[in-house]
C-alpha positions in Angstrom: 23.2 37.2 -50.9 20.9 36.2 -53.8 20.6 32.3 -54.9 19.2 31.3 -58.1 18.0 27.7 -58.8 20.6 27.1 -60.8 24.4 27.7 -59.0 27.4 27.0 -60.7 30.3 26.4 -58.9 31.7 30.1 -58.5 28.2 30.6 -57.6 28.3 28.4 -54.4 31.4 29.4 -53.3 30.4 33.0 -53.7 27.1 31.3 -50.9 29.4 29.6 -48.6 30.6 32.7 -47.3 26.5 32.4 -46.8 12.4 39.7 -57.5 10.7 42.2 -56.2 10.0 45.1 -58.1 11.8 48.2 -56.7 10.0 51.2 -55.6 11.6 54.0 -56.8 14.5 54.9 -54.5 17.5 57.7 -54.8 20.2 55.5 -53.1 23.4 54.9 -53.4 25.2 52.0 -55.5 28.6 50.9 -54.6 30.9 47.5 -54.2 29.6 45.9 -50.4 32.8 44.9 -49.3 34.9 48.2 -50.3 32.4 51.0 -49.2 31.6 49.1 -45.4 35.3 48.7 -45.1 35.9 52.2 -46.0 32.8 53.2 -44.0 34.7 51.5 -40.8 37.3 54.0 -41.4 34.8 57.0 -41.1 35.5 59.3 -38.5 33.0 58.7 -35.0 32.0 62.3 -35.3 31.0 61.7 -38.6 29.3 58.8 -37.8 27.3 60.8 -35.0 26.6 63.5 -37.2 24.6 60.6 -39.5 22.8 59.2 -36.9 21.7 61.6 -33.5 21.8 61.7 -30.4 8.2 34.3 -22.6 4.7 32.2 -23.1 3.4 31.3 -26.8 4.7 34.2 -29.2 1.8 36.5 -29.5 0.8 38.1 -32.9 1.9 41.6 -33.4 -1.2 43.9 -33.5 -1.6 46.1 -36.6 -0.2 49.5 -36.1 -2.8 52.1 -35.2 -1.5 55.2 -37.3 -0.4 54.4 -41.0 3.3 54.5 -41.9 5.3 53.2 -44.4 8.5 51.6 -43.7 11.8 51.3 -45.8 12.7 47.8 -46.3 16.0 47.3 -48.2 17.1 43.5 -49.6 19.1 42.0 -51.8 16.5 38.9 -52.2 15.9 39.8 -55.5 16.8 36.7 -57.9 15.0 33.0 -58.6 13.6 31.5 -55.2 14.6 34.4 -53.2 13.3 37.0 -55.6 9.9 35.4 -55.7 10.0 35.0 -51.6 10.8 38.9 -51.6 7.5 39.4 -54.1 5.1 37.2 -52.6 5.4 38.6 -48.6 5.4 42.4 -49.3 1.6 41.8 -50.0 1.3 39.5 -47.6 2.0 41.5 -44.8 0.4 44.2 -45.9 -2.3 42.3 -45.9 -2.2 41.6 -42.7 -1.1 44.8 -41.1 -3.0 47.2 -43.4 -1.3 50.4 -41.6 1.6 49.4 -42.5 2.8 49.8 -46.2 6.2 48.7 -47.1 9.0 51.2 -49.6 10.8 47.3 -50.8 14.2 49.2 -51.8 15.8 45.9 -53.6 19.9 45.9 -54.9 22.0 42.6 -56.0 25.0 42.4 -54.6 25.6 45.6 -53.2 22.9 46.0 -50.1 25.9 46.2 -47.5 28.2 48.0 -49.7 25.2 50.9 -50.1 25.0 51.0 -46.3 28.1 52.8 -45.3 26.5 55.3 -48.2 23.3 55.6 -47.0 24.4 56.3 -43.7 27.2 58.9 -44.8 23.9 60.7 -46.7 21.6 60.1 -43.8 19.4 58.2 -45.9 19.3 54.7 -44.3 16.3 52.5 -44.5 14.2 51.1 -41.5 15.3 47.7 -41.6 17.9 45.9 -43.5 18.7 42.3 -44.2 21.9 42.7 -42.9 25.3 40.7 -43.1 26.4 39.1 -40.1 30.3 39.8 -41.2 29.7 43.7 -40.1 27.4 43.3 -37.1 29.5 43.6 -34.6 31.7 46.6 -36.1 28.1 48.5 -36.6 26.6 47.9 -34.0 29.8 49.5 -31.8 29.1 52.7 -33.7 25.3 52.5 -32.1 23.5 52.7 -35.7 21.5 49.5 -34.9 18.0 50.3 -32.7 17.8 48.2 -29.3 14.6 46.5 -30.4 14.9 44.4 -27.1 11.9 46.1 -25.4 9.4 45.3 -28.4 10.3 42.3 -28.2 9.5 41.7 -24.7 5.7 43.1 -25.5 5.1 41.3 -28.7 6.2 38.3 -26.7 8.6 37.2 -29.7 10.0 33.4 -28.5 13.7 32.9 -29.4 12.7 29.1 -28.7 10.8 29.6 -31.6 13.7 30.1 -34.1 16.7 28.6 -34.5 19.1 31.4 -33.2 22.9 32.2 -32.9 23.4 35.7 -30.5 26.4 36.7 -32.5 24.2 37.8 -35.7 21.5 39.6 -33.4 22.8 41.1 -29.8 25.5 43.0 -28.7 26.3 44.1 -25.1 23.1 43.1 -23.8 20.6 44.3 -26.8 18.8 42.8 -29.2 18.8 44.8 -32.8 17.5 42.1 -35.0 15.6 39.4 -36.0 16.6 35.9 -37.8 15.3 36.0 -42.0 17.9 34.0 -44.1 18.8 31.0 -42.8 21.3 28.7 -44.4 22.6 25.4 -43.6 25.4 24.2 -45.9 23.8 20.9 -47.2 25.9 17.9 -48.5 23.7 16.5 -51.6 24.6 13.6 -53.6 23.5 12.1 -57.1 22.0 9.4 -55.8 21.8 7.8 -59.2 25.5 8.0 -59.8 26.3 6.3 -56.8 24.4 3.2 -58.2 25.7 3.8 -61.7 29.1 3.0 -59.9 28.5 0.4 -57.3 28.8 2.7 -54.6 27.1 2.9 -51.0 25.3 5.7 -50.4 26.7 7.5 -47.4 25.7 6.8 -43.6 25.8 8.7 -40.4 28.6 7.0 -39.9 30.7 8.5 -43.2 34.1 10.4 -42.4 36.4 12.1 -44.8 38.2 8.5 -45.1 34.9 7.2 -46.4 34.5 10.2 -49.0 37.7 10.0 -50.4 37.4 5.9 -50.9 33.8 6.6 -52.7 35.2 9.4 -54.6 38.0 7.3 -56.0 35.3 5.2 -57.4 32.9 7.8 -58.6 35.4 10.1 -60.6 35.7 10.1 -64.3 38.0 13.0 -65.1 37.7 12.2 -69.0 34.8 12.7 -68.7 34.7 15.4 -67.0 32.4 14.1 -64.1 34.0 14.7 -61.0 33.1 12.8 -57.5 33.3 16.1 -55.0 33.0 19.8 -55.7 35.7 21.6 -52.9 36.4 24.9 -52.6 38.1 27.4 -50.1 35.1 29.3 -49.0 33.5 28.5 -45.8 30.7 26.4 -46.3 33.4 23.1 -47.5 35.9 22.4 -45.4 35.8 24.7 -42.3 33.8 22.0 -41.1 36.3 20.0 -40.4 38.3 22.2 -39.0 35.9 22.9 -36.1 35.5 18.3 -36.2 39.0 18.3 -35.7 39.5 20.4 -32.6 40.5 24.0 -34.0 39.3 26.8 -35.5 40.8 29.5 -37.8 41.3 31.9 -34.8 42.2 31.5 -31.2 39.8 32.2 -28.4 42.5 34.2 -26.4 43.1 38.2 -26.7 44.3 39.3 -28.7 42.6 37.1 -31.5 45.5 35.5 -33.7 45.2 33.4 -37.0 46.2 29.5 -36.2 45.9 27.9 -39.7 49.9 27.0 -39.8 49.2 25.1 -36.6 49.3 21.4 -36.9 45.1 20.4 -36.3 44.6 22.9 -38.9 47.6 22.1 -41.6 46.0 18.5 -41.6 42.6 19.5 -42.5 44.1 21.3 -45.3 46.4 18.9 -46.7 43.3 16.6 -46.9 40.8 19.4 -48.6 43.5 20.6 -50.9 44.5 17.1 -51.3 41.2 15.7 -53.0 42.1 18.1 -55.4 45.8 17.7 -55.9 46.5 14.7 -54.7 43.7 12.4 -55.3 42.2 14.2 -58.4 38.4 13.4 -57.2 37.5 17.1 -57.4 38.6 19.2 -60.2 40.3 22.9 -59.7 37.6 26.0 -59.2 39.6 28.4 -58.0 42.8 30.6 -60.0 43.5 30.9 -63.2 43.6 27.3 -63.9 39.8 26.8 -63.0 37.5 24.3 -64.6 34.5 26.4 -65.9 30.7 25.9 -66.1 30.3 22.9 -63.4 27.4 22.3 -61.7 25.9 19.4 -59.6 22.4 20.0 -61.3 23.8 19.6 -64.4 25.2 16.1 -63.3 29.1 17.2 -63.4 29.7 16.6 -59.5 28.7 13.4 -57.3 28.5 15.1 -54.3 28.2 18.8 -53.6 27.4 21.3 -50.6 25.2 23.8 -51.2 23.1 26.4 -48.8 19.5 26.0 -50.6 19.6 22.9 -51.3 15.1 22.8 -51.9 15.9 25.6 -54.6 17.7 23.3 -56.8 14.8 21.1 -57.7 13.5 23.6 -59.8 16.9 22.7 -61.9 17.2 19.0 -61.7 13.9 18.5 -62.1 14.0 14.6 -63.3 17.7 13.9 -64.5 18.4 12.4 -61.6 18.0 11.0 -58.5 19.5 12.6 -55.4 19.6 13.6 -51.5 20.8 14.8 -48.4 23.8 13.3 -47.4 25.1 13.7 -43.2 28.0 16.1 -43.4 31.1 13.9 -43.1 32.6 13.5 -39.7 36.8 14.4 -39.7 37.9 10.4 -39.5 40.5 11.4 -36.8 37.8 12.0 -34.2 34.7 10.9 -35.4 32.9 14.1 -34.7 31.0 15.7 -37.5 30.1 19.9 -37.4 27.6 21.5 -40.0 27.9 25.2 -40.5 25.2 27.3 -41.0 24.8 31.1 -41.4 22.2 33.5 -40.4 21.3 37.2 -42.2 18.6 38.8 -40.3 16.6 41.7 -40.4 18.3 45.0 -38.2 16.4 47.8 -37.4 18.0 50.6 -37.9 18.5 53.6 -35.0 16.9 55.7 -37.8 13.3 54.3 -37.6 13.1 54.9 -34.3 13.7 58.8 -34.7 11.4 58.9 -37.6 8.7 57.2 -35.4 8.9 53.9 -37.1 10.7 51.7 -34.9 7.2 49.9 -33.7 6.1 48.9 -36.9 9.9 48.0 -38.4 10.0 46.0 -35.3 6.7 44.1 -36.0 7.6 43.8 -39.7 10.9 41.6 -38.3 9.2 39.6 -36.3 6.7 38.4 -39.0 9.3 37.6 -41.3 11.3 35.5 -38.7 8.0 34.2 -37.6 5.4 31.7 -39.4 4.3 34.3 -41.6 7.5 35.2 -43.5 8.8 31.8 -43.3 6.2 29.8 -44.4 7.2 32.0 -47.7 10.7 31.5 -47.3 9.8 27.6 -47.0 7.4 27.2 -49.8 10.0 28.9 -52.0 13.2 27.3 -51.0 15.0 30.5 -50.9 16.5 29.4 -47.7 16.1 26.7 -45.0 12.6 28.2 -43.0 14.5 29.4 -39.3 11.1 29.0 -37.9 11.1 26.0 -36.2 7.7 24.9 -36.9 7.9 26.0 -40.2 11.1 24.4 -41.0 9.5 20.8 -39.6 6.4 21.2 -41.9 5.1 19.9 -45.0 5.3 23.7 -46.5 9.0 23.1 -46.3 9.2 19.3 -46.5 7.3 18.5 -49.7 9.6 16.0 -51.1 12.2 17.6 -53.1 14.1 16.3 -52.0 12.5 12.9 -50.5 15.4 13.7 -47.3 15.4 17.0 -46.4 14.3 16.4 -43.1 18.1 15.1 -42.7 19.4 18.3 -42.9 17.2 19.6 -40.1 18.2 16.5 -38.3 21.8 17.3 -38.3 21.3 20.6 -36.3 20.7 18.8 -33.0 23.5 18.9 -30.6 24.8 15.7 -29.1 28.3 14.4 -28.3 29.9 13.7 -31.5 27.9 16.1 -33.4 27.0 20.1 -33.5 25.9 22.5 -35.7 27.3 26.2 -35.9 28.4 29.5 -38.4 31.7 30.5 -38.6 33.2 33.0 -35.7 32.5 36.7 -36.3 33.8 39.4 -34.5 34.5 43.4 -35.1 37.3 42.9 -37.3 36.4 40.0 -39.4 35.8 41.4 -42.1 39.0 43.0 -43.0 40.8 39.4 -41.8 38.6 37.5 -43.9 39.4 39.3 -46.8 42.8 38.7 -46.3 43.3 35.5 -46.0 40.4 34.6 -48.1 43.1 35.3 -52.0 45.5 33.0 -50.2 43.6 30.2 -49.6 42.1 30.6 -52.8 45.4 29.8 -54.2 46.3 26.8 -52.6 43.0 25.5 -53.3 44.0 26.3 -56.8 47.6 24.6 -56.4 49.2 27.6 -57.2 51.5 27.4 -54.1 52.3 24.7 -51.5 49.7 23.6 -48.8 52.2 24.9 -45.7 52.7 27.8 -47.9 49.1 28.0 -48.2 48.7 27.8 -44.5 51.4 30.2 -43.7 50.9 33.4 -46.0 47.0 33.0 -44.8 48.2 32.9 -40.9 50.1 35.8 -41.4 48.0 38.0 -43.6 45.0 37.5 -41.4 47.3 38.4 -38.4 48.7 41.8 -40.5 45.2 42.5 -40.7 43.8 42.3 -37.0 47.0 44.6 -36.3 46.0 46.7 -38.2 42.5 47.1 -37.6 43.6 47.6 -33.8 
């Protein structure tokens, strides 16, 4: 998904689910979510007929014969955009063999696939939603890229990496690119305005809600938290607390009406409702044209949180803040969210499997990322990279926090939400109904039940 510099509350949520030029490109444009789920319900034969029949990394070497390889991405807006712009020459540069077709869409890259592989036109490689992985990769579109791995010696140790984005029964089909870690920010200047602390590692959601009944001024319509539904707020917390959305027995069943889960909600729902500390974003009742670089929230989440300098610029002073721990347990859980690069079966029957294969692991590696870090178009996966002053140049003066809040240890953990070959079509379903209890349009147990047994209509179905 695209980030500008400048998100707006429907903007982030849209984020939390975490410009090149185009070449000229005869490919098909359709709605992401409606054409991959209708392409899930594409008959296998048809899907056949489409597709047939640990040292220091070591550098790639250029490839010997030239090819050009299809690279399709929706990076195409503000930092991302600019990321997308500046590495195409850059690793042409370097690999002169290799010439890249940069096949850019918005918000439709994954929506187009189930197209392109219906008309057999498919790119190379793909920056790829982790939300369909696991349903594509059964259908055996994805190239095992495994092997190349292996003799470009590319390091996982290298990257920050989460198997459920990238392998599938024993095979690797993708790299890492788009890394995002959903950042608490706060105005660090409002807190003093107000007499407020600024938050600690020791902060829970009993400590948020006491500074946000301080930092609120609804008149004026400056509110202390943004909180939304999607998953980058206050899944969190459900993980802090002990559950999850699903179980971890078969057959996977929804488990937000159970009690862990109802209490996380009636808090989240609560700062809106309740409390009044974070105004409504969600229905038909939602507060328009908020934004915490425009000074309306006190604290925020956000997944590139560098990018929004660019926006704030000097109105304010503000910084990383640890995710809140859930008070009941003391733990604290940061999500993040990969979208990698996946080589698709297709290169490898047009011959270009090597050199999509090397083009992945630059971009995962110090090359692409140094790009992604300079820009702020995402949080650098490349470990290195990430800990460097290409990434941490100050804006802001804390970033390093959030790279600090990755590291595992008792009371604290980092990790995406679960994915697995149906969670897409769950997702969806559940994802209107807790829209609307964020919104206060029906009751919080309501809220919980409809979601449970939505997202529980849809795994039957998808059986």
């Amino acid at each position: 998904m695209s980030t500008t510099n400048t998100m707006t509350a429907s903007d982030s949520a849209r984020a939390g689910l975490e410009m090149g030029t185009p070449r000229p490109s005869a490919r098909s444009r359709a709605t992401r979510r409606g054409v991959l789920l209708a392409g899930s319900a594409l008959p296998l034969a048809a899907l056949a007929a489409c597709v047939p029949g640990q040292a220091g990394p070591e550098q790639p070497s250029a490839s010997s014969q030239p090819v050009t390889v299809q690279w399709m991405t929706d990076w195409t807006g503000g930092a991302r955009g600019d990321a997308s712009k500046q590495s195409l020459p850059a690793f042409e540069a370097q690999f002169p063999k290799i010439k890249l077709d940069m096949q850019t869409v918005k918000s439709d890259s994954y929506e187009t696939f189930s197209a392109n592989l219906a008309a057999g036109t498919l790119p190379d490689v793909m920056l790829f939603s982790g939300n369909f992985f696991e349903l594509w990769a059964e259908r055996n579109v994805f190239m095992d890229i495994g092997p190349l791995l292996r003799k470009y010696r590319f390091d996982k140790d290298s990257v920050w990496w989460e198997p459920q984005y990238f392998e599938h029964k024993g095979k690797t089909h993708g790299l890492p690119y788009q890394f995002t870690i959903s950042t608490w920010l706060y105005n660090k200047t409002w807190f003093t305005r107000d007499n407020v602390a600024p938050p600690t590692d020791a902060w829970t959601t009993d400590d948020l809600l006491a500074a946000a009944r301080k930092l609120t001024h609804a008149a004026e319509n400056q509110w202390a938290v943004q909180m939304q539904s999607a998953p980058a707020y206050a899944w969190v917390w459900f993980y802090a607390n002990g559950g999850d959305l699903t179980s971890y027995t078969q057959p996977i069943r929804t488990v937000l009406d159970q009690a862990k889960q109802l209490e996380v909600l009636e808090y989240a729902i609560g700062l809106i409702h309740r409390h009044q500390v974070a105004p409504v974003l969600e229905g038909k009742n939602a507060v328009k044209g908020l934004n915490f670089q425009q000074g309306t929230f006190a604290i925020t989440v956000n997944n590139s949180a560098k990018a929004l300098a660019t926006g704030i610029k000097d109105q304010f002073q503000w910084e990383v803040m640890p995710t809140p721990r859930w008070a009941g347990t003391k733990n604290r859980v940061t999500n993040w969210n990969h979208q990698g690069h996946i080589v698709m079966k297709v290169a490898e029957q047009r011959g270009h499997g090597d050199a999509a294969t090397q083009f992945a692991i630059w971009m995962a590696g110090e090359g692409g990322q140094t790009i992604v870090g300079r820009t702020g178009g995402a949080t650098p996966v490349h470990r290195k990279t990430a800990t460097s002053p290409v990434y941490l140049d100050g804006g802001p003066p804390n970033l390093r926090l959030q790279l600090d809040l990755l590291t595992k240890k008792p009371d604290q953990s980092a990790r995406g939400f679960r994915i697995w070959k149906h969670f897409q079509p769950w997702f969806a379903a559940i994802t209107p109904i807790l829209a609307q209890g964020f919104a206060g349009e029906i009751s919080v147990r309501e809220t919980a039940l409809k979601a449970t047994q939505a997202g529980n209509a849809a795994l039957d179905a998808a059986k």
